[in-house]
Structures are given as C-alpha cells and as structure tokens.
Backbone as a printed PyTorch tensor [residue, N CA C, xyz], in Angstrom:
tensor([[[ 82.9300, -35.4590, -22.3760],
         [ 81.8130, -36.3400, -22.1110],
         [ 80.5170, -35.7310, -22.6520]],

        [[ 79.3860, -36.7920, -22.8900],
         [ 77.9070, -36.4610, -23.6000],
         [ 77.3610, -35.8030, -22.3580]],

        [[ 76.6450, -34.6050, -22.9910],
         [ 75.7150, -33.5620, -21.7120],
         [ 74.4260, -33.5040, -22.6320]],

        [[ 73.4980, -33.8900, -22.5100],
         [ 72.6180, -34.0640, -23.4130],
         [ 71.5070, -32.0020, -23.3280]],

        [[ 70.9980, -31.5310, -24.2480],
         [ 70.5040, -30.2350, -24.5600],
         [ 69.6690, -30.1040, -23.0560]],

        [[ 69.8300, -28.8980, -22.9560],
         [ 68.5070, -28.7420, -21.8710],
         [ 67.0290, -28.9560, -22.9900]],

        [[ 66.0470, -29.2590, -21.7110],
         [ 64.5960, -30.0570, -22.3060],
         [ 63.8060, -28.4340, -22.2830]],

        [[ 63.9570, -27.4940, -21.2900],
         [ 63.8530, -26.1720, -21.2480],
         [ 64.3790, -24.7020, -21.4570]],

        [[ 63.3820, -23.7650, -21.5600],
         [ 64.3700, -22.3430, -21.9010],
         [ 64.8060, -21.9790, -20.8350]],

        [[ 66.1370, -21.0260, -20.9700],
         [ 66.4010, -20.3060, -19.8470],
         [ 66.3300, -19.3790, -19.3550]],

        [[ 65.8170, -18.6590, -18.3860],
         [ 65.2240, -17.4670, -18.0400],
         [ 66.4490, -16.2520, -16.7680]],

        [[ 66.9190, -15.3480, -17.9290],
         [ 67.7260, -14.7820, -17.6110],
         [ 67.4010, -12.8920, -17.5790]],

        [[ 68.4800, -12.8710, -16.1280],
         [ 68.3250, -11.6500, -15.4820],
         [ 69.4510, -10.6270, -15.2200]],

        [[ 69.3040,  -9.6510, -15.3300],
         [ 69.9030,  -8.7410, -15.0420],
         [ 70.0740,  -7.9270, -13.5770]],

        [[ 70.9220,  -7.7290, -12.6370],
         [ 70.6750,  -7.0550, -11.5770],
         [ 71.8950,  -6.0880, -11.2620]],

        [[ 71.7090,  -5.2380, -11.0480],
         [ 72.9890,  -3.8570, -10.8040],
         [ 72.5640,  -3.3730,  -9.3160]],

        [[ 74.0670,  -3.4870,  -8.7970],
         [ 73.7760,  -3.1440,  -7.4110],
         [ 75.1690,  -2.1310,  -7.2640]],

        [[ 74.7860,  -1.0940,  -6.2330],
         [ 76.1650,   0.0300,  -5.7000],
         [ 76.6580,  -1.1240,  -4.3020]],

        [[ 78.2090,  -0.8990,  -4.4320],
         [ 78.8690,  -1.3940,  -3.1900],
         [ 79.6360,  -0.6630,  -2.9920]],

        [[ 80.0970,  -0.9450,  -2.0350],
         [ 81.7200,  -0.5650,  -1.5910],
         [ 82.7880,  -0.7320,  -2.9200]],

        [[ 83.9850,   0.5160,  -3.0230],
         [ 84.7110,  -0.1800,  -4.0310],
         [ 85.5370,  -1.0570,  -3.6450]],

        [[ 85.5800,  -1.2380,  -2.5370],
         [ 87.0580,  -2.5920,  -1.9710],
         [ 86.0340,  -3.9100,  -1.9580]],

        [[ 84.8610,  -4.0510,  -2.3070],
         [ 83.5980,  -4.8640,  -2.1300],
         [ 84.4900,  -6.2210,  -3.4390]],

        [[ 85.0580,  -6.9860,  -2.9720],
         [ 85.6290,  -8.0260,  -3.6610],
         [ 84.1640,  -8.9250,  -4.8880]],

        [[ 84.7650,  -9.3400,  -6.0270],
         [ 83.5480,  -9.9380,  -6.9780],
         [ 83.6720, -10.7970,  -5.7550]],

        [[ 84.0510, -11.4850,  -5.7770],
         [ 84.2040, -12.8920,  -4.8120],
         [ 82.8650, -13.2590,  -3.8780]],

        [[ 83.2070, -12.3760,  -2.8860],
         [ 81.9020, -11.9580,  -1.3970],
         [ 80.3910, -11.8960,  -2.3460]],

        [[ 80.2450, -11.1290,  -3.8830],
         [ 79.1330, -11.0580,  -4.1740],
         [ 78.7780, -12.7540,  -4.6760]],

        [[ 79.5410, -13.4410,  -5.4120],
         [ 79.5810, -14.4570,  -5.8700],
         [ 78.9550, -15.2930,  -4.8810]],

        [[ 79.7170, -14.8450,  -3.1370],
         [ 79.2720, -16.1010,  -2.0200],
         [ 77.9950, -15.8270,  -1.8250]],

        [[ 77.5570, -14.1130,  -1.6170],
         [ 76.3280, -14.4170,  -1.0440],
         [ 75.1470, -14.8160,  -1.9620]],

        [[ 75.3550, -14.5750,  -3.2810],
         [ 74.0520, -15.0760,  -4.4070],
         [ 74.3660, -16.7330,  -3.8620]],

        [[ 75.2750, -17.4920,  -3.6180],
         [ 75.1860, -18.5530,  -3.6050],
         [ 74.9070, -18.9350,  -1.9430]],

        [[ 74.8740, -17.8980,  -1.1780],
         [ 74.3330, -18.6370,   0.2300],
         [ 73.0980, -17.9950,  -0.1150]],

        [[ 72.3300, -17.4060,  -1.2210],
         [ 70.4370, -17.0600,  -0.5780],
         [ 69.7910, -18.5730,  -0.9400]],

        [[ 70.6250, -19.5790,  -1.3830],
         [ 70.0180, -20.8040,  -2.1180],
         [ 69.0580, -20.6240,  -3.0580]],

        [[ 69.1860, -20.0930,  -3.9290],
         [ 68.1540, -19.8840,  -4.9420],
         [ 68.0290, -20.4890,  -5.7280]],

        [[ 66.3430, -20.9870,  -5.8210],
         [ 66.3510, -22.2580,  -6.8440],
         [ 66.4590, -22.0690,  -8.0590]],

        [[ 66.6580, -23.0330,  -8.9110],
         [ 67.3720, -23.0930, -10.3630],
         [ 67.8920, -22.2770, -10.9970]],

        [[ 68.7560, -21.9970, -10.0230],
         [ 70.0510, -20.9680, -10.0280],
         [ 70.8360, -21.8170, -10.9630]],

        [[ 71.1310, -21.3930, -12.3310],
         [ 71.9260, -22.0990, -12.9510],
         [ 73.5140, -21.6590, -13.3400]],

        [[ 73.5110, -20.6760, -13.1570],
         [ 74.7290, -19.7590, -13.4450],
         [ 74.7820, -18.3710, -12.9890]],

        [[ 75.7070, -17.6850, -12.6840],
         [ 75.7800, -16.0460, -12.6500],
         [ 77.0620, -15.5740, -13.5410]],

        [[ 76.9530, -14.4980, -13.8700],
         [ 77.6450, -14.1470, -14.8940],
         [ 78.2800, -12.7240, -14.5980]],

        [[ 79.3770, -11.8720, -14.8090],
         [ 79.6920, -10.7920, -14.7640],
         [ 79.3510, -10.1830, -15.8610]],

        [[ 78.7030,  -8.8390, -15.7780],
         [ 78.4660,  -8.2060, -16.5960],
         [ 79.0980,  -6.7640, -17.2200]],

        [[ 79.1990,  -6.2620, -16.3430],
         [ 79.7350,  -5.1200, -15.7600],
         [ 80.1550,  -4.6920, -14.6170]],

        [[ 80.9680,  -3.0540, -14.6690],
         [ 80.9290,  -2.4610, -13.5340],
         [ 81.1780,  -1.1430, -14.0610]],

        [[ 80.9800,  -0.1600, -13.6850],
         [ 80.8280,   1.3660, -13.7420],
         [ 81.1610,   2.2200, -12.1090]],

        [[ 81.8300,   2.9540, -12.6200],
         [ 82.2050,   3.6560, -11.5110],
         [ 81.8450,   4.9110, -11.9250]],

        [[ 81.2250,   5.9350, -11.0690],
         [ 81.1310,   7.2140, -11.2730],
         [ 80.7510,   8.0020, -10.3760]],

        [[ 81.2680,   9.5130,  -9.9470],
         [ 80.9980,  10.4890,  -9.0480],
         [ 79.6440,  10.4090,  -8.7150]],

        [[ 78.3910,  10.0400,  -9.4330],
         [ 77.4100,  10.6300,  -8.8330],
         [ 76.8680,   9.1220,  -8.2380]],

        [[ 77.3260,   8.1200,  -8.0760],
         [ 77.2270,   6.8400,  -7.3570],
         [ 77.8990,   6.7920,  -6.0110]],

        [[ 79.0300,   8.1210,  -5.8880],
         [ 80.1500,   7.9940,  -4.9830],
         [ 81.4780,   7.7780,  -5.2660]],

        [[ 82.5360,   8.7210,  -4.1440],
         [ 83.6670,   8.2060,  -4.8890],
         [ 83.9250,   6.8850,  -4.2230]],

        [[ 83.3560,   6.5330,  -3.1920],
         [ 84.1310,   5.1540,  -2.6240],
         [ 83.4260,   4.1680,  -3.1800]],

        [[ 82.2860,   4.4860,  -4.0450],
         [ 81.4480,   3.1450,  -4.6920],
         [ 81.5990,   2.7190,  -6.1390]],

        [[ 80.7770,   1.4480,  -6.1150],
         [ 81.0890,   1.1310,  -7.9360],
         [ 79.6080,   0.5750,  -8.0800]],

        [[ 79.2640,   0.1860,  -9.2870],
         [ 77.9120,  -0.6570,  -9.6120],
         [ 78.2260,  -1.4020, -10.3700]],

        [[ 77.7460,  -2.4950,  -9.7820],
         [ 78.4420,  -4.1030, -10.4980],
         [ 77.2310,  -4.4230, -10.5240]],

        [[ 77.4070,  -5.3690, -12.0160],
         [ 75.8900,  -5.6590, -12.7790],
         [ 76.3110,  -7.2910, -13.0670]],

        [[ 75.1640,  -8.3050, -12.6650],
         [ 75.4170,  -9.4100, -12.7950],
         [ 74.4870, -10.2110, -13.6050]],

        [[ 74.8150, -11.1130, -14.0580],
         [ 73.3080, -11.8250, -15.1790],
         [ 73.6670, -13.1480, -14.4100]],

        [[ 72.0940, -13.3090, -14.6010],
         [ 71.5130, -14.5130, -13.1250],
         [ 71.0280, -15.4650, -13.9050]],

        [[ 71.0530, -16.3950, -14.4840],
         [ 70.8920, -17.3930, -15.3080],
         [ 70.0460, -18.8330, -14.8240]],

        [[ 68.5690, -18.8770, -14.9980],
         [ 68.0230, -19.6680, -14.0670],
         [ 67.0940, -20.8200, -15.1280]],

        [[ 67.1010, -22.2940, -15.0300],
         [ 66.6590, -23.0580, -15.7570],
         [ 66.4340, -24.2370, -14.6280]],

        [[ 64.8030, -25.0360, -15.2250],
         [ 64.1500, -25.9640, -14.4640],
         [ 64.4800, -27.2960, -15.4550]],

        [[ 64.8230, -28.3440, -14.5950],
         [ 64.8880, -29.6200, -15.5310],
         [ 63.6420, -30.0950, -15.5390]],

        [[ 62.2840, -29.8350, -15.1830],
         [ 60.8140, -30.1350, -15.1030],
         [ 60.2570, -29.0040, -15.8610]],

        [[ 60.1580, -27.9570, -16.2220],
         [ 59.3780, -27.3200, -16.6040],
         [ 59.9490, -25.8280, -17.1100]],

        [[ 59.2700, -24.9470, -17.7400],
         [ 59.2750, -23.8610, -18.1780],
         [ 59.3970, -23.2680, -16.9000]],

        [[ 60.2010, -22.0840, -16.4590],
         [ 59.7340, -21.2390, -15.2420],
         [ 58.8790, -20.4810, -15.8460]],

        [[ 57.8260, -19.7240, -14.6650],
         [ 56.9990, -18.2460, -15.3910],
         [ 58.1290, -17.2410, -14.4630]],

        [[ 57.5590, -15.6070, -15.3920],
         [ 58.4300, -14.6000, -14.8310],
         [ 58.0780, -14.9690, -13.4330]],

        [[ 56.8570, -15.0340, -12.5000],
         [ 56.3300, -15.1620, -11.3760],
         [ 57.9550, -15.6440, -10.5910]],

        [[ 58.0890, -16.6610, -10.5980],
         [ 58.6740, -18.2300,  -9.9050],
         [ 60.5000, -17.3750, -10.0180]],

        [[ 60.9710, -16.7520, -11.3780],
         [ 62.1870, -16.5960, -11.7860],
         [ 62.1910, -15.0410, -10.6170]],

        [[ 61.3170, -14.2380, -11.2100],
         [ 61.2190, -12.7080, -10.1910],
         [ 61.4830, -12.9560,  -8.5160]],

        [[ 60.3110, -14.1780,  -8.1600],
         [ 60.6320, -14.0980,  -6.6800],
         [ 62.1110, -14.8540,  -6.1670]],

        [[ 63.1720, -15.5200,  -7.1130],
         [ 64.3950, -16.1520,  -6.5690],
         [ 65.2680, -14.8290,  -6.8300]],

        [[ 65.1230, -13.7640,  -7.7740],
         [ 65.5810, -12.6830,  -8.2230],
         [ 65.3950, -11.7390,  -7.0400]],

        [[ 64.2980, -11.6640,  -6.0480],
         [ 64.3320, -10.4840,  -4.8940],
         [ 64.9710, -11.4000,  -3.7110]],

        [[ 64.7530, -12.6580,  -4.0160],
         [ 65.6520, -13.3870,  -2.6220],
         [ 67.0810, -13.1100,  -2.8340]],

        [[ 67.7340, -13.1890,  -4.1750],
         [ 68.9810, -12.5080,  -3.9940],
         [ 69.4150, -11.4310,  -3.6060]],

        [[ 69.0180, -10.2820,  -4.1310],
         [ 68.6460,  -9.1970,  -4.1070],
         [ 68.8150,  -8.5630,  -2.4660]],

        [[ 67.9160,  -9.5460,  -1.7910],
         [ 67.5960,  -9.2740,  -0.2600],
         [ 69.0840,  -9.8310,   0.6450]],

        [[ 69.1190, -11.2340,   0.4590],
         [ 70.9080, -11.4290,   0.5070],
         [ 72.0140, -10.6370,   0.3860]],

        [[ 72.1370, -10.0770,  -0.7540],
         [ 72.9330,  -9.0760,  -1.1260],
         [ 72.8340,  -7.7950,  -0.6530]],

        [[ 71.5070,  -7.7530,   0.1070],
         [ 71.2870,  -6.1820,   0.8660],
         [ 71.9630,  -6.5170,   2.4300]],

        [[ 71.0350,  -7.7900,   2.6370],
         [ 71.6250,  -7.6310,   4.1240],
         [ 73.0080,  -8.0290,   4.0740]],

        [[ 73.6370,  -9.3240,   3.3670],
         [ 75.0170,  -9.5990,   3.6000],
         [ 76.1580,  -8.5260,   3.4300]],

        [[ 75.4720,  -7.9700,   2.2400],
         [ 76.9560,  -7.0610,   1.7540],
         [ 76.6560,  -5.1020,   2.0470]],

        [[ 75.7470,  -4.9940,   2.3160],
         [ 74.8930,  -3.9380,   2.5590],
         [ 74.8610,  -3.1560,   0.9290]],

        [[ 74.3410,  -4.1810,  -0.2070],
         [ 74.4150,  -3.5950,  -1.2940],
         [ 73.2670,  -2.9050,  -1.8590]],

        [[ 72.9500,  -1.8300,  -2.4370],
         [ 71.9230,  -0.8170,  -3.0270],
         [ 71.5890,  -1.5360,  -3.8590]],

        [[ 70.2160,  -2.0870,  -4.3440],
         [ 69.5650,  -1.9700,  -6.1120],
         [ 69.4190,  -1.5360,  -6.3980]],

        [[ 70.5980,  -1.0680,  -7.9140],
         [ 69.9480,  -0.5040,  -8.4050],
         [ 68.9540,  -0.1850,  -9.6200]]])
C-alpha cells in the first residue's frame, strides 16, 4: 500500500545504558514504550558490549531512538527532553545506568 514521504526530518539518538546481563532486550523495549514519549517513532538496536570493567554480571546495550513530528521540525530542545524521560524510565523501571 501508498505511505506517502514524511513532510519532516528525523531527529535521531543514541543512548547506552549498563544492565543486568539476564536484563532481557524485551523489558528495555517495554519500558521506552511505557515513558510515552512523544514522537517516538521507532527504536532501534544498536549494540551491546560486554566487558570486565562494566562488570562481570553486566552488559551495555546501546539503542537509537528515532523521533519525527507530522507538524513540524523538532528542535534539539523538544527531542533532548523525550530523550531524559526515557532515560529516567529506564532508570527507575529497570534500574539501568547512563551511560
């Protein structure tokens, strides 16, 4: 079916956080999607890295946050503050580090 171009750019992010290593992608997936963050358009896997000086029971999983307005350009302003509401989600839900 016709999906016609987005009318705007998309303003995309990077975020790396330490968890637990039994810390399922899944649980991170739910809680970016319970902080409701607006024009949240996608999340993406990016990575993960594991290494001694992170911990042996931890990993750092890096996600790209993909955010677009059907009204307007976002500024960094508007994209940054849905970026610490996740962020804050992901601290309290999963007890995850930024890093």
């Amino acid at each position: 079916f016709y999906k016609p171009l987005p009318k705007f750019p998309l303003a995309s992010r990077d975020i790396s956080m330490v968890l637990d290593e039994g810390m399922p992608y899944q649980k991170v997936m739910e809680a970016i999607k319970v902080s409701h963050a607006e024009h949240l358009e996608n999340v993406g896997f990016k990575d993960v890295y594991r290494a001694e000086a992170i911990g042996k029971s931890k990993k750092s999983l890096t996600v790209t946050l993909e955010f677009r307005s059907p009204e307007k350009t976002l500024t960094d302003t508007e994209v940054n503050a849905q970026v610490e509401k996740i962020m804050h989600t992901l601290s309290q839900a999963l007890g995850a580090s930024i890093r």
